[in-house]
Steps between C-alpha positions, in 0.01 A plus 500: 500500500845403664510793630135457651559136644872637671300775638220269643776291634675784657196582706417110606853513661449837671130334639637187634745656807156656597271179432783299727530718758096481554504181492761436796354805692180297578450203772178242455447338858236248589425464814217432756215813489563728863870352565637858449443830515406518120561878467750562694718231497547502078525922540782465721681208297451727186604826674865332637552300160302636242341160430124553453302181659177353380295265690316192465293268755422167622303350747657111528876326397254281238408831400831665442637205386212425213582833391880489471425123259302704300761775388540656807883391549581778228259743636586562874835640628439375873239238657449450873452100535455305825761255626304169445452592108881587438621150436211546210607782336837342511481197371226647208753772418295761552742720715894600469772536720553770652877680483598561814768780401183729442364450791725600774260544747386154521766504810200643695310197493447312828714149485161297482450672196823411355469144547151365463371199398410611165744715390851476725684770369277751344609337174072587336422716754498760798281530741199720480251421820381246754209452688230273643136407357255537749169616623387826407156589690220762596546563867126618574367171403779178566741558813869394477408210722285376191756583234815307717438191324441377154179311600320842469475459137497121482301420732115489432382598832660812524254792439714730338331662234611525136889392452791492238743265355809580376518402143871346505563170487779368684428723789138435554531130441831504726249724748277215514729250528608663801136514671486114464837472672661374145866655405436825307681356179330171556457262177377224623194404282222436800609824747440703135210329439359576869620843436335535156176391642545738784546760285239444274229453771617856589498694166148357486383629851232801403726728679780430322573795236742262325850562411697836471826680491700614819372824368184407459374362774640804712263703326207295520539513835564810518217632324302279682426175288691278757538508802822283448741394288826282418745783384894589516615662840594795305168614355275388797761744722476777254147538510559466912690764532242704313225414760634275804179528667313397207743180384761249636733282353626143650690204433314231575654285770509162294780663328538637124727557249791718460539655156789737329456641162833632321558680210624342181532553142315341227715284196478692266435845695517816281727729711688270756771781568165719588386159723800488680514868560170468670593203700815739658278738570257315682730366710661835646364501842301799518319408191457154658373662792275697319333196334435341853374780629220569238447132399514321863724226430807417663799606291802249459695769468690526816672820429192640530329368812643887650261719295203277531253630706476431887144421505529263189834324628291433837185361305508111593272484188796577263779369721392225674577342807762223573135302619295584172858454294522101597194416371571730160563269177676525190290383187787292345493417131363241408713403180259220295247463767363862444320305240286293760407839695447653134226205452302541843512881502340502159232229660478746778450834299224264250298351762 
């Protein structure tokens, strides 16, 4: 029997070199559904470092967020946040720091990206993205004239067919906000209320599909269900380079926001030498380049602004111009007055 039970424990201690090195060859990322090229990008990862990737989506921050409370924060390797819910995953623990002696690369960063407002210093996280949210629309029925101003979805008049929300709710309040000539991050209870109400009155409009992913209301406009819609710059501009006679994207000139997502690592993170691999690699700049030019959004790598593509770096829809860039917003966190815009989003979303 001894010898049995030495035998038995022989083997376990041959089996666990193998079960470890499984374990650390594998990277769980959640991120937002079409922000990569999802068979490429984790083939060529895997082929340079061995590390196989596995992928997981979102459609919202509340989203990714919700998931990470529920057990998610030992479950994902990497997570691609926006800048206005950072403070968040901060202060709730829900990310780690990141060691910067892994990630040497991080020198490519552009110095805006080093220093921002919600993470000076890279200490959570490194930049992934940025972009615009703007108007994504069928060409063959609403003219860019129509879609240069926000009032084309808000205001009743306009015969524009069936239209889209974006179902995110800092930027689409902070959206409306704007349109009434209120400060994007506004929380002062009456221009919210106004804004609410607005808003409301609008979901409720019969040609008003309701609310939907970035993602989402691309494709019902591209399929034909809209004939506009409230998305981000880079999937209204993806689906324009597909058919530019077809669809057009524009920043409406009442201004919008400016977002950047950046990559970060969950708490309690499974395989954070495997996270910060993937962060390193991601920020070589022809892999960075290589993101931009499948995904459409403007890299903040600036190492890598020489292998983006001409016709993309020229695209006014990506990169924006010093007039459209003055009226661009940050959506600023909010600390413990999320809680108000928590309130009349779920009054808006209910009603």
């Amino acid at each position: 029997m001894r010898g049995l039970i030495l035998l038995f424990l022989i083997f376990l201690t041959m089996l666990t070199p193998c079960y470890l090195s499984a374990a650390e060859n594998k990277l769980n990322i959640l991120i937002w559904s079409d922000y990569m090229d999802e068979e490429n990008m984790p083939k060529d990862f895997e082929k340079e470092t061995g590390i196989k990737v596995r992928l997981d989506f979102y459609e919202s921050n509340e989203e990714m967020i919700a998931k990470l409370q529920a057990g998610g924060a030992s479950q994902y390797d990497i997570i691609v946040p926006s800048d206005f819910v950072m403070q968040s995953l901060i202060n709730l623990k829900l990310i780690q720091p990141l060691d910067h002696s892994k990630i040497p690369n991080l020198i490519h960063l552009s110095e805006k990206f080093k220093n921002t407002t919600f993470d000076s210093g890279n200490i959570y996280s490194a930049g992934w993205q940025w972009g615009t949210i703007g108007l994504f629309y069928d060409k063959t029925k609403i003219s860019e004239k129509e879609a240069s101003s926000w009032s084309i979805i808000f205001d009743p008049e306009k015969k524009i067919g069936t239209f889209a929300l974006i179902d995110s709710m800092r930027e689409m309040l902070g959206i409306t906000l704007l349109y009434l000539d209120y400060d994007f991050n506004s929380i002062d209870p009456n221009q919210l209320k106004k804004a609410a109400e607005l808003l409301i009155k609008t979901k409720k409009r019969k040609n008003c599909i309701g609310f939907k992913g970035g993602v989402g209301g691309k494709n019902d406009v591209m399929s034909g269900s809209a004939n506009i819609a409230v998305v981000y710059n880079g999937d209204g501009i993806t689906a324009v380079y597909k058919n530019p006679k077809k669809f057009g994207f524009i920043v409406p000139k009442e201004g919008t926001e400016i977002w950047i997502d950046s990559m970060c690592i969950p708490a309690k993170a499974p395989n954070p030498e495997a996270a910060h691999k993937w962060i390193n690699w991601v920020l070589k700049p022809k892999v960075g380049a290589a993101l931009t030019n499948y995904n459409y959004c403007a890299t903040p790598n600036k190492a890598a602004l020489p292998y983006v593509n001409k016709k993309i770096l020229e695209d006014k829809g990506i990169w924006p111009t010093p007039e459209i860039m003055d009226k661009l917003v940050f959506c600023k966190d909010l600390g413990k007055d999320t809680r108000i815009i928590d309130e009349i989003w779920t009054r808006i979303k209910s009603h």
